[in-house]
PAMARMAR-553892 format. One line per 3 residues: number of its first residue (from 1); for each residue y, x, z of C-alpha. Coordinates in nm, 3 decimals. Each point is the difference from the previous one (the first is absolute). Layout:
BEGIN
NUM	Y:X:Z ~ ...;
REM end
This chain:
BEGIN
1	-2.062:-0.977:-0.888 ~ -0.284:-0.077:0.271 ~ 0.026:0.108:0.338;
4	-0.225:0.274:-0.028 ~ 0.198:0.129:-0.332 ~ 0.212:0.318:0.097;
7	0.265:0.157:-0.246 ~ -0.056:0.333:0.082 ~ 0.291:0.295:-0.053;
10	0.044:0.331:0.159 ~ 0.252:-0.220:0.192 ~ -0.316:-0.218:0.144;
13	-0.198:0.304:0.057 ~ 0.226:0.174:0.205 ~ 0.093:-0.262:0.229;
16	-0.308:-0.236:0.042 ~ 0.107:-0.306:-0.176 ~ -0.156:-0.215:-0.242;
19	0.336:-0.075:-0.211 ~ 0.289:0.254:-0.094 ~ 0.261:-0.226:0.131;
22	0.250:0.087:0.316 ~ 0.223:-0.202:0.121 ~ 0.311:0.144:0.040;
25	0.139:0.075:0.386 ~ 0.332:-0.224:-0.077 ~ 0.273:-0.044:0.314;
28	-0.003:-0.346:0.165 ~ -0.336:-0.105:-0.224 ~ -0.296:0.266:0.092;
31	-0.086:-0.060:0.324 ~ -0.417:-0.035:0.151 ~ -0.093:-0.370:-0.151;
34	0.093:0.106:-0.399 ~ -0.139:0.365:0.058 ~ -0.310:-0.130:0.147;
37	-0.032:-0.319:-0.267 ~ 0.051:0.265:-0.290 ~ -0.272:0.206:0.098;
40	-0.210:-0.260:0.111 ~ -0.001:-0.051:-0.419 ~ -0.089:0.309:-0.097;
43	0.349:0.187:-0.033 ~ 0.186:0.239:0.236 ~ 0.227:-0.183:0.206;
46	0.276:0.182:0.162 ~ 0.176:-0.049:0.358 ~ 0.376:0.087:-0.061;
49	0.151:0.171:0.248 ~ 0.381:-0.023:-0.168 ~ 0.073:-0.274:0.206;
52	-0.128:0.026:0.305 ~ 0.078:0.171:0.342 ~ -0.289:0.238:0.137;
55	-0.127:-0.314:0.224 ~ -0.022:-0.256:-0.270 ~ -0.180:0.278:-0.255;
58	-0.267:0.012:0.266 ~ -0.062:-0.334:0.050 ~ -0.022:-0.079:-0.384;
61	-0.225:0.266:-0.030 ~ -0.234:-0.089:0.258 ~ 0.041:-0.389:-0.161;
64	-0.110:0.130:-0.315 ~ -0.280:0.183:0.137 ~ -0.122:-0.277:0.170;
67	0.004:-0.230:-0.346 ~ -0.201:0.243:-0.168 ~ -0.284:0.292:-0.020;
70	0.118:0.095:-0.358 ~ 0.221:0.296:-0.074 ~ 0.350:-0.036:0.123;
73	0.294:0.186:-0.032 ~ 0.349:0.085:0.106 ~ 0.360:0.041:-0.154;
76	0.278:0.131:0.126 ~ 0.360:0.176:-0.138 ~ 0.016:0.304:0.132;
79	0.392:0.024:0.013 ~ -0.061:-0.220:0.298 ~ 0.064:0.080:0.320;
82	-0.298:-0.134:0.133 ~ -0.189:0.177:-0.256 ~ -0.167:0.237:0.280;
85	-0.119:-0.240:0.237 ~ -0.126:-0.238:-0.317 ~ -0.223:0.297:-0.101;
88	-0.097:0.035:0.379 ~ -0.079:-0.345:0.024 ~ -0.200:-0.045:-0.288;
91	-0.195:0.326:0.094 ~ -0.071:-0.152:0.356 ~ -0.125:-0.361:-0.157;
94	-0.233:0.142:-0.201 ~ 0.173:0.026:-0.362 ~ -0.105:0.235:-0.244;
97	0.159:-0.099:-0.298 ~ 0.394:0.077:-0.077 ~ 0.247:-0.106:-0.202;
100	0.327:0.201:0.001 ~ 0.339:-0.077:-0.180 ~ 0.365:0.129:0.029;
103	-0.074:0.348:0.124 ~ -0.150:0.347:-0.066 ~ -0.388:-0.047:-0.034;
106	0.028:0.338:0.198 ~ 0.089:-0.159:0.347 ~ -0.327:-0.155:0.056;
109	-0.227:0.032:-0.214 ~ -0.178:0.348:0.107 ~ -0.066:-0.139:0.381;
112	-0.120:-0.286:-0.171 ~ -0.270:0.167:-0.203 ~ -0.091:0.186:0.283;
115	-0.093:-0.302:0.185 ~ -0.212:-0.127:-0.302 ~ 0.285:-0.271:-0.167;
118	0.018:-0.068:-0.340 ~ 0.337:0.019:-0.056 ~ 0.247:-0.172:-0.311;
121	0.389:0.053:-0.106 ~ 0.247:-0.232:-0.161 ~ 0.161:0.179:-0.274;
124	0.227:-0.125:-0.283 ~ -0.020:0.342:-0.231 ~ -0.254:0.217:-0.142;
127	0.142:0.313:0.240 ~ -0.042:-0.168:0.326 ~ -0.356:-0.128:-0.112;
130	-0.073:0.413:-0.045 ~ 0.122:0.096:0.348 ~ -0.195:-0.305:0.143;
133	-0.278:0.207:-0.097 ~ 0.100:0.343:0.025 ~ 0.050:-0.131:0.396;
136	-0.376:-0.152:0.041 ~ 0.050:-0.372:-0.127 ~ -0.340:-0.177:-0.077;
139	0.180:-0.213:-0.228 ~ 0.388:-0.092:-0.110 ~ 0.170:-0.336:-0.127;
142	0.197:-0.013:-0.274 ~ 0.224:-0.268:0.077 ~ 0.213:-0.114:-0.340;
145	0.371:-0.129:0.053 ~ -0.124:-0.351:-0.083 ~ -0.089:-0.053:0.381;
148	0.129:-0.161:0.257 ~ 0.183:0.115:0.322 ~ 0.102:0.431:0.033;
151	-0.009:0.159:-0.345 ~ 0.014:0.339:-0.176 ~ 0.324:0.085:-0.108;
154	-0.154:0.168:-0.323 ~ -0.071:-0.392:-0.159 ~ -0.276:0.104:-0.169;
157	-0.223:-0.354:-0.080 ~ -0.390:0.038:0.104 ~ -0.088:-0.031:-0.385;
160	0.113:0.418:-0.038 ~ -0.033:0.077:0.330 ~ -0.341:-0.071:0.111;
163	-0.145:0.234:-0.348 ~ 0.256:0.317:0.093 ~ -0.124:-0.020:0.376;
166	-0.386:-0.029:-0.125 ~ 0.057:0.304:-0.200 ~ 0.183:0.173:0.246;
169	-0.278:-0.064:0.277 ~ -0.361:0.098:0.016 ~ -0.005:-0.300:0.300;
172	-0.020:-0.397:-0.043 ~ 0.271:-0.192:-0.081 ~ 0.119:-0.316:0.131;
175	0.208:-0.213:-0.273 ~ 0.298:-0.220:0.156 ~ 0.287:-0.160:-0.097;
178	-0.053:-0.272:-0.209 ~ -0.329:-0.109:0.163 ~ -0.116:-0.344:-0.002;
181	-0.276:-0.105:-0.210 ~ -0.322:0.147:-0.122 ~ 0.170:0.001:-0.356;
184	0.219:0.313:0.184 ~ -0.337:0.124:0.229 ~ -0.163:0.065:-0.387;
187	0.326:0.140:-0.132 ~ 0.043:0.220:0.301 ~ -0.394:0.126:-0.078;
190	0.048:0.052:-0.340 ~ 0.315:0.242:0.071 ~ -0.248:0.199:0.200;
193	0.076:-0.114:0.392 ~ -0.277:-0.065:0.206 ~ 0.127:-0.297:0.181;
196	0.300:-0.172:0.072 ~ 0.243:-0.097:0.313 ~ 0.155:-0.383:0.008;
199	0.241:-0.083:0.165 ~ 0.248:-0.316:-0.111 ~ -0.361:-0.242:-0.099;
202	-0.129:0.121:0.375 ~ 0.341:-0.095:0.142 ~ -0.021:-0.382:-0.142;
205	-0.308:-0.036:0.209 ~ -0.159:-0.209:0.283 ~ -0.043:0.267:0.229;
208	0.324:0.198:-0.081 ~ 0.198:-0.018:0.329 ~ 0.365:-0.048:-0.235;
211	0.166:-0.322:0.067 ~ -0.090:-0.268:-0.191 ~ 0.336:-0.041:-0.180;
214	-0.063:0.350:-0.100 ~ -0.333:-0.093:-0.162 ~ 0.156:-0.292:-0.157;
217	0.280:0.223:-0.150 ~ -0.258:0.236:-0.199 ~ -0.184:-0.334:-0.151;
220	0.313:-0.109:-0.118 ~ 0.114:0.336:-0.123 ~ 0.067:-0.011:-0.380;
223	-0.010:0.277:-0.302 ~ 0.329:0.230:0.054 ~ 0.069:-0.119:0.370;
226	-0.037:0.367:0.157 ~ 0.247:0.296:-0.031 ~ -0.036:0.310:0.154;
229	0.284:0.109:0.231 ~ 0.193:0.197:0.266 ~ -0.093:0.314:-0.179;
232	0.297:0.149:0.165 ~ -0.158:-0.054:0.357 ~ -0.382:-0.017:-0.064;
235	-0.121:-0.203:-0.351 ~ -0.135:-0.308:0.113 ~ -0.134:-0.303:-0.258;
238	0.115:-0.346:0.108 ~ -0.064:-0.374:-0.114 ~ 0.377:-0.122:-0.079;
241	0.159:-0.190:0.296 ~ 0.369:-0.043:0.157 ~ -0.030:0.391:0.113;
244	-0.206:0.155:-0.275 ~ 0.306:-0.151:-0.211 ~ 0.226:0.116:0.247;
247	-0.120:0.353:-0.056 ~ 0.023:0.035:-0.361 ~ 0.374:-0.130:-0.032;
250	0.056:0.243:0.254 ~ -0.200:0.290:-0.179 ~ 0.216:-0.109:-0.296;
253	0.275:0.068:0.150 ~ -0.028:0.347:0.076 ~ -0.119:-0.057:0.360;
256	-0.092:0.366:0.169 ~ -0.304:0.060:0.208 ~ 0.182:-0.051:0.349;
259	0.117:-0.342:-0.185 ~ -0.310:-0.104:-0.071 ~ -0.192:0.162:0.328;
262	0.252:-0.264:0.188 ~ -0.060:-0.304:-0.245 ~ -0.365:0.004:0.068;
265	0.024:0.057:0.370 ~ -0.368:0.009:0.222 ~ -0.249:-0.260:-0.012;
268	0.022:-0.152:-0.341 ~ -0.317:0.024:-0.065 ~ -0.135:-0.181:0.299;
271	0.229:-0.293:-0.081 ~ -0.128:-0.028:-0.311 ~ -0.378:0.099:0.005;
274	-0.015:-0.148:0.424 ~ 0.234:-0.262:0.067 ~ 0.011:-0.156:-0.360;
277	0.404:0.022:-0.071 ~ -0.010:0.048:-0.359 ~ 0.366:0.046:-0.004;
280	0.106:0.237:0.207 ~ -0.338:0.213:0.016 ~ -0.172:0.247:-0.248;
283	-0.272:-0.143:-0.241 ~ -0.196:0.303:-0.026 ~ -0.242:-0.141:-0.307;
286	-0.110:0.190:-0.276 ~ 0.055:-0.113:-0.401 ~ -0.362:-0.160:0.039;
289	0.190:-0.279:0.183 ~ 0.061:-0.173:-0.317 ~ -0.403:-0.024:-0.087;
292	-0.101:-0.137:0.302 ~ -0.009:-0.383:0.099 ~ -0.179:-0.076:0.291;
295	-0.097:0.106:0.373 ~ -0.355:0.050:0.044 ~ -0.249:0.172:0.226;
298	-0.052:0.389:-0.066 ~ -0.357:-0.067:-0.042 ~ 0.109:-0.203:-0.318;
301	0.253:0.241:-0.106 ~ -0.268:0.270:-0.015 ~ -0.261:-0.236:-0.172;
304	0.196:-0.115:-0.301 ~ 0.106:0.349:-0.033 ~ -0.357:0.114:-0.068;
307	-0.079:-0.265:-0.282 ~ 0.384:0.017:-0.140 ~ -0.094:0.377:-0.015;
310	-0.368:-0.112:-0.170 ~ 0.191:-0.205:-0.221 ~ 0.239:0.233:-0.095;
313	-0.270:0.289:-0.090 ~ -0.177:-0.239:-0.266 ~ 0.267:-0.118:-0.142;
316	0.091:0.387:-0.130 ~ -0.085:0.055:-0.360 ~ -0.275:0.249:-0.101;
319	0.041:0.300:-0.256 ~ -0.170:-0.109:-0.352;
REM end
């Protein structure tokens, strides 16, 4: 595809952009240079709030805004306690777009509207995708239990999901889980989405603000190398280290919830995603890991995308 080619969805329509590809708002990765390099591209690139205090939101908001003029967004989990002043924030710096996960699509989402957002829920299940709605959503993601990171407990892969949510819904649908190529942006089409969100292939990036040992781990992710975990505390998928390992024995065992709340402690994330202590921290990567194999600039991520998805499209037999 050409510079001037657009790939246009209900998806593109409703928020202004020329491709129907978001980058997810991941913890430790999303901050203003890989929201601002994704929509520089053509996508919808995504500030996430998850891992940042009110102070550092605004700055990587503003940061984004200043490396771009295209349509930007915002994430944010709204079992936060910073959720408020996020949503405050991004109000006051000019953001009109919204991405909400972890939380009633109630909470926000009618001020929003009122104020002109477009607004868009995370939802692993068919039910939560028809209340995202029901409360004023312009558009839910369907988010399969192949991804990376905070997962539905339901397990439900983005193959069935994303068709029960797009018959459950009379708005767009974002495909995730499971995103990394354009072979899976013409797959997620075909099962009637009108875009999808990315997350792990955005993480491996130039401009992703993860450490670089993090980066490393997802190229050198192999087939089989995730499990999804902690479903006693909140599910959580994982790249197999020291702790991820640590975890299942324990989970074998019979560990309870308090056990488990007290294995994984605070701040394993950050060590993992931040500092780059693949041991000790959390790999939050999705089963996508195991497809990708290098770290490259978003802009490039987005552009092989588009003629991987071209690709993809003729190579699909026709009825005879």
């Amino acid at each position: 595809m050409t510079e001037s080619t657009l790939l246009r969805t209900r998806l593109t329509d409703l928020l202004g952009i020329r491709y129907p590809i978001v980058q997810a708002g991941m913890i430790w990765v999303s901050g203003g240079k890989l929201a601002a390099a994704v929509s520089n591209a053509g996508g919808l690139g995504l500030v996430g709030a998850g891992s940042m205090r009110p102070d550092t939101f605004r700055e990587q908001v503003r940061k984004a805004k200043r490396l771009t003029d295209r349509p930007l967004g915002v994430n944010m989990p709204l079992f936060y306690k910073y959720s408020e002043e996020w949503v405050a924030i991004a109000l006051e710096e000019g953001v009109d777009i919204f991405f909400m996960s972890g939380g009633s699509p109630a909470k926000y989402t009618p001020m929003l509207k009122e104020r002109g957002c477009k607004v868009v829920q995370v939802v692993g299940t068919a039910k939560h995708a028809r209340k995202s709605e029901a409360a004023g959503c312009d558009a839910v993601v369907a988010e399969g239990f192949e991804a990376g990171g905070h997962n539905s407990p339901e397990e439900t892969t983005t193959m069935v999901l994303v068709p029960q949510v797009v018959d459950a819904v009379s708005i767009p649908v974002i495909a995730a889980g499971g995103i990394g190529d354009g072979r899976a942006l013409a797959a997620s089409l075909a099962l009637g989405a009108s875009g999808v969100q990315v997350g792990t292939r955005f993480a491996a990036t130039t401009e992703s603000s993860a450490h670089q040992a993090f980066k490393e781990a997802i190229v050198s992710a192999e087939e089989g190398q995730t499990r999804l975990l902690l479903k006693k505390v909140i599910p959580v998928r994982l790249l197999l280290n020291p702790f991820a390992r640590q975890v299942m024995e324990a989970e074998a065992s019979g560990a309870s919830k308090e056990d488990l709340a007290e294995l994984l402690g605070s701040g394993r994330a950050r060590r993992a995603i931040h500092e780059g202590n693949l041991a000790e921290g959390e790999i939050e990567v999705g089963q996508v890991s195991g497809l990708i194999r290098d770290i490259r600039p978003a802009g490039d991520v987005i552009r092989a995308m588009l003629t991987e998805y071209e690709a993809a499209v003729k190579r699909l037999p026709a009825i005879t």
